[in-house]
ZAMARGU-4260 file (C-alpha; in steps of 0.2 Angstrom, whole numbers, plus 5000, padded with zeros to 4 digits):
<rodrens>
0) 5020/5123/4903 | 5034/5111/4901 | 5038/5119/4886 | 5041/5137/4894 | 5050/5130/4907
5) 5063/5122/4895 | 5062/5136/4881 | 5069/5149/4896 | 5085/5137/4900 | 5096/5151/4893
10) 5090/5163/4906 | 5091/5152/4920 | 5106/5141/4914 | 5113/5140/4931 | 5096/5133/4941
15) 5102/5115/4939 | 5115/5121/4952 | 5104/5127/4965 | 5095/5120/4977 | 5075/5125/4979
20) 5061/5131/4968 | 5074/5136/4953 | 5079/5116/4952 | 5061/5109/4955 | 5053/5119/4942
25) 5067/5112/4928 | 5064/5092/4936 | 5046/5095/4932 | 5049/5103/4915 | 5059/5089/4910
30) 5045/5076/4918 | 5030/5086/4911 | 5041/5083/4893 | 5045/5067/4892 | 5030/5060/4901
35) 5019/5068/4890 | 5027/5064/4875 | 5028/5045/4881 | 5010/5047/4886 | 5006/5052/4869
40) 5013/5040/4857 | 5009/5025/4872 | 5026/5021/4876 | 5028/5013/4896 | 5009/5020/4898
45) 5005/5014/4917 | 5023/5016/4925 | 5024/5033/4917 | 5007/5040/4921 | 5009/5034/4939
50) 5025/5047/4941 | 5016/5060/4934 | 5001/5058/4945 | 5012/5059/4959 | 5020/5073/4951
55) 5003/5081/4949 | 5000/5079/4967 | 5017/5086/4972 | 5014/5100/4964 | 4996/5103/4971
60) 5003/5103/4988 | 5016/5113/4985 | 5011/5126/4974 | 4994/5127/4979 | 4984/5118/4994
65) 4994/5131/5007 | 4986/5144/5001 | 4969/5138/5004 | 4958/5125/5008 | 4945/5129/4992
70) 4950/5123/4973 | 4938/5137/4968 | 4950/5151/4976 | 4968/5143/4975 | 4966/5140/4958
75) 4974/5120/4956 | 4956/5112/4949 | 4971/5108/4933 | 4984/5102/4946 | 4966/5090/4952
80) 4962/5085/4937 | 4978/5078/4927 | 4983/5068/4943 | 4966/5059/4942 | 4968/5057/4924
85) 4985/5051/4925 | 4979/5038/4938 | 4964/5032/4926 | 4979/5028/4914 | 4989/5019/4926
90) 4975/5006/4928 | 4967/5008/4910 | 4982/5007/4901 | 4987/5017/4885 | 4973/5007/4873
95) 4974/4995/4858 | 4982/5008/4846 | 4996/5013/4861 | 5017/5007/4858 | 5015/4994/4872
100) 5002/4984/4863 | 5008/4983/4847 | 5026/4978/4856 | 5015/4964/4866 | 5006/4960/4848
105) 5022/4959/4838 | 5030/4948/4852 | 5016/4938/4854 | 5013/4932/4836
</rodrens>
């Protein structure tokens, strides 16, 4: 999804400009990006997967809790899931084979 958003810059090249939707949708692109690739090699694990829960759980009331009270109908059980996900990292940790433990290791000894 983050992808899409940033592939489709060209199109859209003045929605840094406005204010609203337009602009939201390119500050998640770039958080959904950039998070997840830090999230993926294990770099800053706990302070970026706690602004990417909390970007989940923007985005779930935004885009889809007005529309109805029932994951089922509204469709956000995605939206759910990732923000509970990210929190489990944020007090996990990104793992023994993650950046900030070999940083810690390396320091260390």
């Amino acid at each position: 999804m983050a992808w899409t958003e940033l592939a489709t810059y060209d199109a859209r090249r003045d929605m840094w400009k406005k204010e609203g939707p337009a602009q939201t949708e390119a500050v998640q692109g770039v958080l959904e990006l950039v998070g997840g690739f830090l999230i993926l090699i294990g770099l800053f694990t706990r302070p970026v997967a706690l602004i990417l829960a909390g970007d989940m759980a923007v985005a779930y009331f935004m885009a889809h809790a007005p529309k109805s009270f029932f994951l089922t109908i509204i469709g956000g059980q995605l939206a759910i899931l990732f923000c509970f996900v990210f929190l489990y990292l944020v007090f996990t940790g990104g793992g023994t084979w993650s950046a900030d433990e070999q940083l810690v290791r390396s320091r260390a000894g």
